[in-house]
Each structure stands twice: as C-alpha cells, then as structure tokens.
N, C-alpha and C positions, 0 to 999 in steps of 0.2 A: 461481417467481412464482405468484399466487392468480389463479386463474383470473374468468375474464370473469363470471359466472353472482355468486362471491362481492364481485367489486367492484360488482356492482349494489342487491348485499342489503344492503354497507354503505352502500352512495350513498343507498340509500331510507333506510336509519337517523337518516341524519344531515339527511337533508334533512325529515324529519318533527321530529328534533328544532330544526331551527333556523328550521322554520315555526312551532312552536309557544313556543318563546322573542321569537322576532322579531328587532326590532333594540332591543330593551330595554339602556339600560346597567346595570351593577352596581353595588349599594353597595357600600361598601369598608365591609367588618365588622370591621375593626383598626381605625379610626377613625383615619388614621393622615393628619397633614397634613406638607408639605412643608418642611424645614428651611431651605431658602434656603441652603445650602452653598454654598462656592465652587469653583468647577473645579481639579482637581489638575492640580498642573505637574509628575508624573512617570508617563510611562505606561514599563511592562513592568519589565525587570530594567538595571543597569548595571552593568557588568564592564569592571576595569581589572587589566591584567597584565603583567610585564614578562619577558624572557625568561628559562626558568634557575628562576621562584617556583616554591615546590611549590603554593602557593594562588593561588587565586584571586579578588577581590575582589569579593562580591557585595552589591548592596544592589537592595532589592527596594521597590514603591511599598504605600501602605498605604491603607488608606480614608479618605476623608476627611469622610463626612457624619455628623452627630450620630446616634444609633438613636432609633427611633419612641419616643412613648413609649407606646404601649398596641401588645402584641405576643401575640394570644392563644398562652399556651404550648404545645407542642409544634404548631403550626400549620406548615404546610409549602405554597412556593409553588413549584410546579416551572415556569420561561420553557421553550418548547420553541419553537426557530426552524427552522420547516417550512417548509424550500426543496424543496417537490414534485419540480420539475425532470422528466426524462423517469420517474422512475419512478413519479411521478401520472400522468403524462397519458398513459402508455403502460403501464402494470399496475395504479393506484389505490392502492397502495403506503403512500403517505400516509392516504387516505381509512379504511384499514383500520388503519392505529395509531390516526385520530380513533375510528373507532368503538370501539376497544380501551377509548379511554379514556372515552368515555359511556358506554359498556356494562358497564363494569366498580362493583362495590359501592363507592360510595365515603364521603366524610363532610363534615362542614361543614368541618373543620382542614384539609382537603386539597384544592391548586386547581392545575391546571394552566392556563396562560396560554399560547397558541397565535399567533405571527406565523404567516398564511400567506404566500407568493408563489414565484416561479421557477419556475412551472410553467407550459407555454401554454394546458392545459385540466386544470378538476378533474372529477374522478367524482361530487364531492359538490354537490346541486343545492344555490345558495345561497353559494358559493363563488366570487366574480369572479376567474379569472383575471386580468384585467387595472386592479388593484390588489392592494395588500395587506390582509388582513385580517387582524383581530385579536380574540382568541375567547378567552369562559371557560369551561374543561373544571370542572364541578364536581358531586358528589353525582348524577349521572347524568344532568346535561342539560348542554348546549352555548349559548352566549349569544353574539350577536353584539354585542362593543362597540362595534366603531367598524373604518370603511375608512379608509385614508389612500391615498394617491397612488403610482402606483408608481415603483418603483425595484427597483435592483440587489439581490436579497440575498448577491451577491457584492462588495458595500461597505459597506466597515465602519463606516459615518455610518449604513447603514438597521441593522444590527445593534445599533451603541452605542444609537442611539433607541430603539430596543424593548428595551435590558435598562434604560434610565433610566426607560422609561414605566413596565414590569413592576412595577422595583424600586420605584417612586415612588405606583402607586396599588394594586399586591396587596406591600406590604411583610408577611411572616412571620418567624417565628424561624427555621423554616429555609429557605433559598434556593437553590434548584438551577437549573442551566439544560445541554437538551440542546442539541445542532447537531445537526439530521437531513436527511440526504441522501447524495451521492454523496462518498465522500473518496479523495483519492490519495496521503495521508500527507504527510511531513514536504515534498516539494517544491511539490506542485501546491495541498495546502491541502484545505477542502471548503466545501461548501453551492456549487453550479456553478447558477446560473441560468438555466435555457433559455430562459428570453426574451430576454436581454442575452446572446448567443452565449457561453453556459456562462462566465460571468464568475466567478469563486469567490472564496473568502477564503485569502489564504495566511497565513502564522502567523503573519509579522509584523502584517498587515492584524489579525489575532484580536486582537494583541498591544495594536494602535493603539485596535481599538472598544472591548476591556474596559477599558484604559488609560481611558478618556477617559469611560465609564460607570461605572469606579471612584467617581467624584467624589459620584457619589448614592448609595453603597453603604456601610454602617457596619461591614461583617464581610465576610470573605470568603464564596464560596459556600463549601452542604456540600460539592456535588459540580459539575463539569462534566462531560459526559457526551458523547461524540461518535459519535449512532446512525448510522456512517457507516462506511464501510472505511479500513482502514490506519491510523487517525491513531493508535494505541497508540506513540505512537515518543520517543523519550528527547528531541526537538525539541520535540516537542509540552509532555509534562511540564515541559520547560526555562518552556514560557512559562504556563501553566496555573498554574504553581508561586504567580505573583505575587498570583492570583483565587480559587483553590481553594483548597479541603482535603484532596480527592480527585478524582482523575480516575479516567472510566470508559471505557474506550475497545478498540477491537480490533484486533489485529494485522492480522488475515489479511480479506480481501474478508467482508462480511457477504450474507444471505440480502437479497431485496426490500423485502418486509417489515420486516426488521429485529428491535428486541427487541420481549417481549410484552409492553406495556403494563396489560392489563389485571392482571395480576400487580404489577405497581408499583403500582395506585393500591391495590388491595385491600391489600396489604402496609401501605403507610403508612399506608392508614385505619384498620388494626386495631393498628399500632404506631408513633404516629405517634414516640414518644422511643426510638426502635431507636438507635442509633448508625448512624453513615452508612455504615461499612464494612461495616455488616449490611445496611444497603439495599444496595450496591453487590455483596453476595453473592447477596439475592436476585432482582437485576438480572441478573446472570451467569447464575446457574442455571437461570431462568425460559427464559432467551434460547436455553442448551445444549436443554434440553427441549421447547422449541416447531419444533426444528427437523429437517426431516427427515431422512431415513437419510443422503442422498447429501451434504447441506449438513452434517450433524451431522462428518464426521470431516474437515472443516476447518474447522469453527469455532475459535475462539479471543474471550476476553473477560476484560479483567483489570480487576480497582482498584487504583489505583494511588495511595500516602500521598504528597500533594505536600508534607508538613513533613518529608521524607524526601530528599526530590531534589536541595537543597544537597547533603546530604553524599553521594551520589552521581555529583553534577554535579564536586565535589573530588575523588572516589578515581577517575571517568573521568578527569579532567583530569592525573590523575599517572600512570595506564597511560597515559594518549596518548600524552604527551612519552617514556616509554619506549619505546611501539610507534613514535613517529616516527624515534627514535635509534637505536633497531633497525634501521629499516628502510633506513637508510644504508648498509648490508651488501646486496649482491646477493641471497646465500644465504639470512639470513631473509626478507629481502622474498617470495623465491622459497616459504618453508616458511608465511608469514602469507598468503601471497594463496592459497596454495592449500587451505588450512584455510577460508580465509575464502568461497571460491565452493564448498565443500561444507557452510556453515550456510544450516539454516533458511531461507527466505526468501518473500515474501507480493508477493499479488499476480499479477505475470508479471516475468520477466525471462527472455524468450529474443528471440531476434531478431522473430518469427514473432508474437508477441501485444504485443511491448512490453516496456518494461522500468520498474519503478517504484525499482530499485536500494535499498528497504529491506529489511536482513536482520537478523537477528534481533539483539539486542546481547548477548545473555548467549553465544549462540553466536560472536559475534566476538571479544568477550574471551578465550572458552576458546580459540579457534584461533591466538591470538596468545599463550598464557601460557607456551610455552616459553623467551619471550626477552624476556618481558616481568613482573619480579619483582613487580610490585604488581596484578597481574590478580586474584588472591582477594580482595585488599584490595575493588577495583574488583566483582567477582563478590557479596559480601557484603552490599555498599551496596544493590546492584540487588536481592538478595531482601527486604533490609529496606524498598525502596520497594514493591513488590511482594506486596499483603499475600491479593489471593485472585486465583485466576483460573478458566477453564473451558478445554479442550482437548480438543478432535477427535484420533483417532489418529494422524492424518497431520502433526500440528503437539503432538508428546506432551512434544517437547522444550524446546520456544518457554522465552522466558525471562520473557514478559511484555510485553517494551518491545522494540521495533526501531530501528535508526538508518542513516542514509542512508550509501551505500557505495559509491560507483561502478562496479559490474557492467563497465557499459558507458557511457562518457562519452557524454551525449547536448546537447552542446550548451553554449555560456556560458551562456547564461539557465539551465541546471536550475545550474548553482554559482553564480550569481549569487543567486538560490534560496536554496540550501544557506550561502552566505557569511554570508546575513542570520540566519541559525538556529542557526550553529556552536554545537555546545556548549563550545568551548574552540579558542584559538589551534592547541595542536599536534597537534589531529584537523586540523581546517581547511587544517594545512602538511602532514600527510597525505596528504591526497584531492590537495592543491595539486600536491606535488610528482610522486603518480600520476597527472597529468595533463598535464603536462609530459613524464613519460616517454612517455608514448602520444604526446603528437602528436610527440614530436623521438625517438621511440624507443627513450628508453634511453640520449641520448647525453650529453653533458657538461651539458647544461642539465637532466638529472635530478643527477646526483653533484656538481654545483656548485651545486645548488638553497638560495637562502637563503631562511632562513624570518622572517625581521625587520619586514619589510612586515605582520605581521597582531600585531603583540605594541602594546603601549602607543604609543599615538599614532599607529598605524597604521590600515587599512584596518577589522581586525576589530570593534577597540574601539571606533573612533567611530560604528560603524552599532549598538554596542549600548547605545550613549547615548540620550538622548528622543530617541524617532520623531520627525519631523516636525520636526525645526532644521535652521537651513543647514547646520552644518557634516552633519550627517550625511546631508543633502541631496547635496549635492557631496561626499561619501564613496560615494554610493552612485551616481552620475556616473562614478566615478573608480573602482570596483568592477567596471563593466559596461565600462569600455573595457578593466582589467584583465584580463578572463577573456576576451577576445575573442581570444587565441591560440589557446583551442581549438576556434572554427572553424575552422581550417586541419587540423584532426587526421583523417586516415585511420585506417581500422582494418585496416589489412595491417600484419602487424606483421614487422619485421626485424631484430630481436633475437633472434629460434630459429635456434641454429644446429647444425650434425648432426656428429657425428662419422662415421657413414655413412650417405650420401642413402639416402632411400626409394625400394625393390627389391626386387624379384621375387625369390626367391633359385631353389635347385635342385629346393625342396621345392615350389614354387609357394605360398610363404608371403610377403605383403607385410608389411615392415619395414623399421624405423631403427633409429638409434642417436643419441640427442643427444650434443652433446661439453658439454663442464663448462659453457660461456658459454650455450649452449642448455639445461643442465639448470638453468639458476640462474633462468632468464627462462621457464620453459612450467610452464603454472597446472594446465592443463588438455588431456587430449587422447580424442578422438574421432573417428569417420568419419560420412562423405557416399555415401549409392547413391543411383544416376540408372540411369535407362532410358534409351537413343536415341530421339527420337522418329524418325518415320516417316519424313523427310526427309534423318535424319541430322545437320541443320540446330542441337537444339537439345539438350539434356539434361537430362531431365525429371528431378526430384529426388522421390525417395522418401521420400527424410528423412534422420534422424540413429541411428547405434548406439553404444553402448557395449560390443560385445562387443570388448574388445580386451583381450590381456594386454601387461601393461604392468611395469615394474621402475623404480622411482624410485631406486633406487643405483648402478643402473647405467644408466639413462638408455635402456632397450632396451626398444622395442615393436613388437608386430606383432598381424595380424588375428586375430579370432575369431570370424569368421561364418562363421556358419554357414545362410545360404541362407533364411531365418523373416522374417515380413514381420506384420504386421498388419493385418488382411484384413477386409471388411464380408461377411457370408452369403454373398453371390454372388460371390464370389472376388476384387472387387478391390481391389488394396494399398493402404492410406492415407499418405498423405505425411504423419510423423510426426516428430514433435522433441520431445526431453527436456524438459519440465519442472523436473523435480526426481526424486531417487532418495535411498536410504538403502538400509541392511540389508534393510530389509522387503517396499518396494514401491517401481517405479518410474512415475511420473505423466506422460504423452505430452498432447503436442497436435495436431490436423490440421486444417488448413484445408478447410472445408466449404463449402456451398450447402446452409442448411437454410429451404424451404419460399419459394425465391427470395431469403432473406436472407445473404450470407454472415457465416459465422461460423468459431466455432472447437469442435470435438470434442472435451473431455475426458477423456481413460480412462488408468484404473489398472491398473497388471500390478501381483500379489501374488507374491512372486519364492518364496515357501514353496512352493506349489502351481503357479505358473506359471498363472493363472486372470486372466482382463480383464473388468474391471468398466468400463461405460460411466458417469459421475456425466452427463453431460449436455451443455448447449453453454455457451460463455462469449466474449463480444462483446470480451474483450480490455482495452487499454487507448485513451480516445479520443485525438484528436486534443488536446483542452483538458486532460488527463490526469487526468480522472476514471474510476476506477477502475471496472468494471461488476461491479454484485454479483454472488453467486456463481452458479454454473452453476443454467443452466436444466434441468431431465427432458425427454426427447425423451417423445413420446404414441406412440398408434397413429394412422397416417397420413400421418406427417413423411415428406417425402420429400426424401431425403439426396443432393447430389451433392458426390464429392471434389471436391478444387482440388490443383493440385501447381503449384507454380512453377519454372523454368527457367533453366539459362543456356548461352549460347549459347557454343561450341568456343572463342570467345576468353576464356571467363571472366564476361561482364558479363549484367548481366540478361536475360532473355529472356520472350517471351510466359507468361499462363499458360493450365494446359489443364486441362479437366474431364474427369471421366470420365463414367459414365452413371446414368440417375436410380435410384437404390434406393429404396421401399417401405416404410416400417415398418409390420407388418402383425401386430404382438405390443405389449405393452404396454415391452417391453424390447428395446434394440437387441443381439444377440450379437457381438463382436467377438470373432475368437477369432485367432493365431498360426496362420498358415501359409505352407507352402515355396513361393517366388517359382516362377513357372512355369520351365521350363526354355530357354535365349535366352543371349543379352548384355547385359552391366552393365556400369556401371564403378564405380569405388570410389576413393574420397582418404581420406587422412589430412586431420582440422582440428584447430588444435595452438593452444589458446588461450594468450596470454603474460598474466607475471604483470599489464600492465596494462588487460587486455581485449580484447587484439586480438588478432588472428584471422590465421595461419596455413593456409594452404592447396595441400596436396603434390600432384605432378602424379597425375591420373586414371590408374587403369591398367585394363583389362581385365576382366573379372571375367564367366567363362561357368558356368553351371548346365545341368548335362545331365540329360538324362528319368530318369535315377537319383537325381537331385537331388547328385550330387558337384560341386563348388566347384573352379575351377582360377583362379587367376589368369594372367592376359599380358602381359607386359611391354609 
C-alpha cells in the first residue's frame, strides 16, 4: 500500500485541480443527442439444454439503441466505477489512480468518466463521501459534473444508471468501462460498499445492470475491465460475453493500488485506433511493471476475447458431462479431486484465511484429462479465449481464467451463488453431487445422485432465463430451499478407512496403511504439531507439515519430521499452514498481532536453497467475502506478536495464546527454519477426503531431546 506522505501529495493534486475546474458542467463535443430508444426485454444470456446434448443452446441479448450520429473517429470514453470502499478511506487507493489519470499526457479523443461512492471518507478534498459523484477525467484536468444522491454501488440500479448516463452524454467510438475496488470472484462478486455494510455486485446483479443499460447502448464495449481481485473466472467471462469484446481482469489478489493508469491514458492518447487487444496488452504490462518485488511474483492479468467464450463455454460443457460420468467411479473421482486440490489456486483457501474456492481452469481440465477424452478439445478453446496475459513466478502456470470449485463447502448461499453462474448443467451436477457426498459422506445419496433437476425445465435453466420474471423468481425461491441440505454438513469425514490404524511401530516411526475403500476417498494427507500448554489443559497448535512419505499405490504413509519449525530471530515458532506448494516453492501463513492489528504473515520457503522469504501481511478473506488485496511489506518498527490457536484434550476448540512482542528493527523481517527446542509434542495425521473433509488420527507423543533426536510414543 502507498504510504501516508504519497496519499497526501495526490489528495493536494486533485483537490487543486477540482478547485480550479469547479463545479462547471461539460460540453459534449460529439454533439451527440439522445435516440429515445426503448428498453430491452433481454438482459444476460439464455441457455436451454436437455440431458445427453453435446450443445448447448445459447442466445445472447444485443443492443438496442440507434448509434450517434456524429462519433469523433478514434475517440475513446473510458466509465470507470470507483467504489473507494476501505481501500480509499484506509490507504487513498482510489485517490492515487484519480491522480494517475490527471497526471497523466492526455488528449482531446480521450475521456475518462469517473462514478465516485462506497467509500466512508475520500483523501481527495472535494470528494463528498456521502454522495455520489461524478467526474470528467480529460486532457489533464478533472471536472466536477454533477452529485447525485447516494446509494449502494453494490446495486445494480446505481451501476446501470451511471453506464446509461456515461453512455448517453460522453457517447465515443470506443466505449470501455472499469469496475474498481475489492473483488472476490465468481461467488461473492465486486465493488463491496463500505457505507451499506460491504453490499457488492455479484454477477448475476452485473448481469441484471449491464442487461438493463444495454438498451442505451449501440455496440458492445471494447473492453470491460475489472480493477479488482479474482474476477478473471470463466463465470465472469460467461456473462461479460453478452457486453464485451474483451475482458480484462485478474486471477490472483491485485496490489492496492491496482493497475497504472497513467500508462493507459498516455497509450490511447498517442494510439487512439490500436486495437483493444493492444490496449489490453498495454494494460497488463503497465500493471506487471508498476508493481513491486514481493507483489510482482503473484501478480496475474489476462485479456480475454469474449467472441471466443461460446466456443469455449461448448468444448467446457462437453468435458464436464464427461468429468461428471467419470466421476461416478470412486477411483476417478479419488484420481480428479486429487489433481484438482494440487492446481493453481488464488486468493486463500486454507481453513486459517478463508477459502475463495477458485482454481485455476486450465489447471483443472489437465487434472481431469486422464478420464476425460475431450479436455484438449476443452484446453484449446481456453487458449483461443485467452489471447495475452502477465504472470508472477508463483502463478507461471495459471491458464488465464479460474472457475469456482468447491475446496471446501462453505455453506448453501456460496452454491446458491454459484447455481446462478453455472457455466453448464453437468459442472453444476458436479459440485451438486460433491456436496452431497460431503454432508451424507459418501453414502447412497452420492452414487444414487440424479442429476435431472438442473437440465431443461429445471432449476438451472430457468434462473438463466431474464432476470427478474416470476418464474425465475420462484426458481430462485426454490434453488435456496434446494441447497439448504448442506447446512447440516460437517467436515469430519468417514469415508477414510485404514487397512492398518495409525501406530508407533518398533522403529518409533508413525504410520498407516489405507485399505482400497480409504484409498479411493483421501485427496490429500498431512500432519498437525501442538505443544501442551502449561496446564496440560489445552494443545497449542504449531501448525501444518508436509514432510511425510507417502505411497499412493499402496496406500502407505508415515512421518518425515524431522524436529524444524519456522521461527522469528528470537526463537519463537510460528504457527504455520500451507498455503500452496509446487516443485519449486512452498507458501505458509501464520496468524499474527501486527502493531495491535491482527493479521496474517505471508512467507515463502524456496525448496532449491531452502531460504524464507517474508512477502509481507495479508488481512485474509472478510466476513462480506471481499478479498483483501495483496500483502502488505512489514517497515522498520512493526512489532509482531504470534497467535497460535488451540484445542482442547477433547478435540473442540480452545482459547487462543500469544506469544511475546517482537521488534522489527531492520527494514526486513528474517524468518529463518529452526530445531523445536528440546520437550514434548504431539503429532496427528490429517487425511483430507476426496470431498473436503477432514480426517483426524489420534495424537501421539512426539519428544525431542537436547541432541534434537525425534522418538515418537505411543
């Protein structure tokens, strides 16, 4: 994030220039008057399928209003809807891409058009938070047109308004619109409104306001644009398709800030007839290059050809129905879920930050193409939609586009969510019937699972009819009492079963053996070290490893710790959990106290060298599930204190405990790998099943003596 000193230099910029514009309105210099159109009666896409088609029936809505008739050529109006939200009022965020865009060379052809709101205080004097405002970014000054009354900009009435107004008094030849703010991808949507307790747009809602702003619109945009985290997702593109030409959008958590602006307006003012994929490269580039060391190798930013995504929405729609008829096999299922929680994936998805459960899609296809014959077919689509992108090293493999997965079932409303977005019936009878398995386990109500309820005439296709009918009304009624089984779902799961329980053997080596029914159901397997606390009372948890060898043909695993912990300068352990790992590097998280805030600690181990890099902190996922952009750099001064969470000899949760305050007293925090003092541990096996759920083997013993030798005790 830009520190205090720079959101004041922009705050003085802007409010010097928007003292000296005033509150002047602007002539419109297209000359451009109003056609009197009438409202379109089709918002988003409509899909009708029956079970068994290899197609799928798409028809999509189109514009309806007559074009201007004076359009200066290559003229370009970019709508950018600035939902400050907390990353204005708590970093200026916002303040700093306005000044991007006054600061930057610009031209007469080139304008951007500014909604402000959703913020509870701006940086920039001149700015009422408590209204909306509306601003022309052009040729180096700022203009206030006009306030209006506030509202949500997580409602898609104050959105459609402002792309009807845009469209209606800065009409150009070309027409772009960003979304800037907080996103949480395909379920939770973006633009979250801090004033209206983080109220956001989810996709249908995008789906509903562009639908309905269509009606003043003669051409689709160039581009949609979404300065936001997560929304790069094949959900997203599904509905973008019907508006765009291109979408721009990014996988993984963006920096604060965001892209650089002033690069865009400079770009179009010296090429205003580029093609848009060339703006959308210089878009990308601009974004990779302004960003720092520790933000740069998780960055991700792609363009994406939305006259592209039919035929990819068709060649997914033909892997799904294979991956769902696959996955009626225990054994694939068991070979696809375990490919599928080692792709890619953005965001967080561990217990400890939250889970946004989208992963990558080019990485989920590949992990399902053993048993699924049309995945190239499917794979090929996706690069043809996918026509540039930018990547960090830690995401070198990303495919472009992500699509919602279920990690970890969190609730009916996230598939209620997900129901309204499906890209196709036999993904949806996917997820459907992996959620089923979770909350009944695995038992007859997965292997008897129909999937007919979401094909023609059913639950899926009526909600992807026009928004806002009755019937799709009471489809989406009747959707939300649907998914209400999986609130009754635990995540103990009892489908892992052992061919020989977990035990101490003669070697003092802990180990299993799954038997067939257990090796066809466990995704994933790991351990748990806790300390005793002082009382005896609780079991403080240290975290998670992976050192374990492990044998998937024969279903036989045992420990491979060895005694190494992850430790702050002054010796003490951090309570750490996986993130994500690959070949190269594994990425932990630890629950902190940074500077009386709690947070969460970022650091990469580079498994080449064995060397831990600290990237910084990261506030998680919220409560509203907007996504927090990427990690912050610690300073000199931070004063750090762990957090480790507990539970108590029966299992269930327990207090949590801190440790003591650290110092940062370097510009860099050193974390470095070292040997647990010498004492008592204990140690579990956790044995994740193919449908998220969580396995946990009894505690055993685990002593480290002043030689640092390892014995386990039964």
């Amino acid at each position: 994030m830009r520190s205090r000193l720079g959101t004041r230099i922009f705050s003085a910029i802007l409010a010097c220039a928007l003292a000296v514009a005033g509150l002047a309105a602007c002539t419109d210099m297209y000359g451009y008057t109003d056609t009197g159109t009438s409202q379109s009666d089709s918002v988003g896409m409509t899909v009708q399928v029956e079970r068994g088609s290899k197609q799928l029936d798409i028809n999509r809505p189109k514009p309806w209003a007559k074009a201007p008739s004076k359009l200066a050529k290559d003229s370009w109006t970019v709508l950018v809807y600035l939902c400050g939200s907390d990353l204005e009022s708590q970093n200026g965020a916002a303040t700093k891409d306005l000044a991007e865009m006054v600061g930057a060379s610009g031209s007469d052809n080139v304008r951007f058009v500014v909604q402000t709101g959703g913020a509870k205080q701006w940086a920039t004097r001149g700015i009422d938070a408590r209204q909306l405002g509306r601003y022309l970014v052009q040729n180096g000054s700022i203009v206030q047109i006009e306030t209006i009354n506030a509202a949500s900009m997580g409602d898609p009435k104050t959105l459609s308004d402002f792309i009807t107004w845009g469209v209606t008094n800065y009409p150009a030849e070309h027409m772009a619109l960003i979304m800037w703010d907080h996103g949480g991808g395909s379920i939770t949507g973006v633009c979250f409104d801090e004033r209206n307790n983080y109220d956001a747009l989810s996709l249908r809602e995008l789906d509903t306001a562009m639908g309905t702003a269509f009606a003043s619109m003669w051409d689709k945009f160039d581009f949609v644009g979404f300065d936001a985290c997560l929304m790069s997702t094949l959900e997203t593109a599904n509905v973008m398709a019907s508006y765009g030409d291109y979408m721009i959008a990014s996988q993984e958590s963006e920096p604060g800030n965001g892209w650089e602006y002033s690069s865009i307006v400079e770009y179009l003012s010296k090429n205003p007839s580029a093609p848009t994929a060339e703006v959308g490269k210089v878009i990308c580039n601009s974004y990779l290059a302004s960003l720092d060391r520790n933000s740069k190798g998780f960055a991700t930013l792609s363009v994406v050809d939305l006259s592209k995504v039919d035929d990819l929405i068709q060649s997914f729609y033909r892997f799904s129905q294979e991956m769902y008829d696959s996955g009626s096999n225990q054994s694939n299922l068991a070979v696809m879920s375990r490919g599928i929680r080692s792709v890619d994936n953005f965001g967080s998805n561990n217990w400890l930050e939250g889970y946004t459960n989208m992963v990558d899609l080019g990485g989920l296809i590949q992990a399902c193409s053993s048993t699924t014959p049309s995945a190239q077919e499917a794979l090929d689509a996706l690069n043809a939609a996918v026509v540039y992108q930018v990547r960090g090293t830690y995401h070198a493999a990303c495919s472009g586009l992500s699509t919602y997965y279920p990690l970890k079932l969190s609730g009916s409303s996230e598939l209620v969510a997900f129901q309204s977005v499906a890209p196709n019936p036999s993904y949806l009878a996917y997820v459907d019937r992996l959620a089923h398995g979770a909350t009944y386990n695995g038992g007859s109500q997965y292997t008897n699972y129909s999937d007919q309820q979401w094909y023609e005439g059913g639950l899926w296709s009526v909600l992807m009819e026009n928004t806002g009918t009755p019937e799709a009304e009471a489809a989406q009624q009747e959707a939300e009492e649907y998914w209400e089984y999986v609130d009754d779902h635990t995540d103990s799961s009892q489908v892992i079963t052992f061919a020989e329980e977990p035990q101490v053997d003669e070697n003092g080596i802990y180990w299993f053996q799954l038997d067939e029914h257990g090796l066809e159901n466990t995704a994933v397997v790991s351990a748990l070290v806790y300390v005793a606390s002082e009382d005896g009372q609780d079991l403080i948890a240290l975290g998670e490893t992976y050192d374990i060898y492990g044998d998937w043909d024969t279903g036989t695993f045992e420990d491979g710790f060895e005694g190494e912990w992850l430790s702050l300068p002054d010796g003490q352990n951090l309570c750490t959990y996986v993130v994500d790992a690959d070949d190269d590097y594994v990425i932990y998280t630890s629950p902190i106290t940074l500077n009386g805030e709690d947070t969460f600690l970022r650091l990469r181990q580079n498994l080449d060298d064995g060397t831990v890099v600290v990237d910084g902190v990261w506030d998680g996922i919220g409560e509203n599930g907007a996504v927090d952009r990427s990690t912050t750099p610690l300073k000199r001064g931070d004063v750090i204190i762990p957090r480790y969470d507990s539970f108590t000899t029966e299992g269930n949760q327990g207090d949590t405990y801190e440790g003591i305050e650290y110092k940062l007293t370097d510009k860099t925090l050193q974390v470095d790998y070292d040997y647990l003092p010498d004492g008592l541990y204990l140690y579990d096996f956790c044995l994740e099943d193919v449908y998220g759920d969580v396995l946990v083997t009894p505690a055993v013993q685990l002593e480290i003596d002043v030689d640092g030798n390892i014995f386990f005790v039964e």
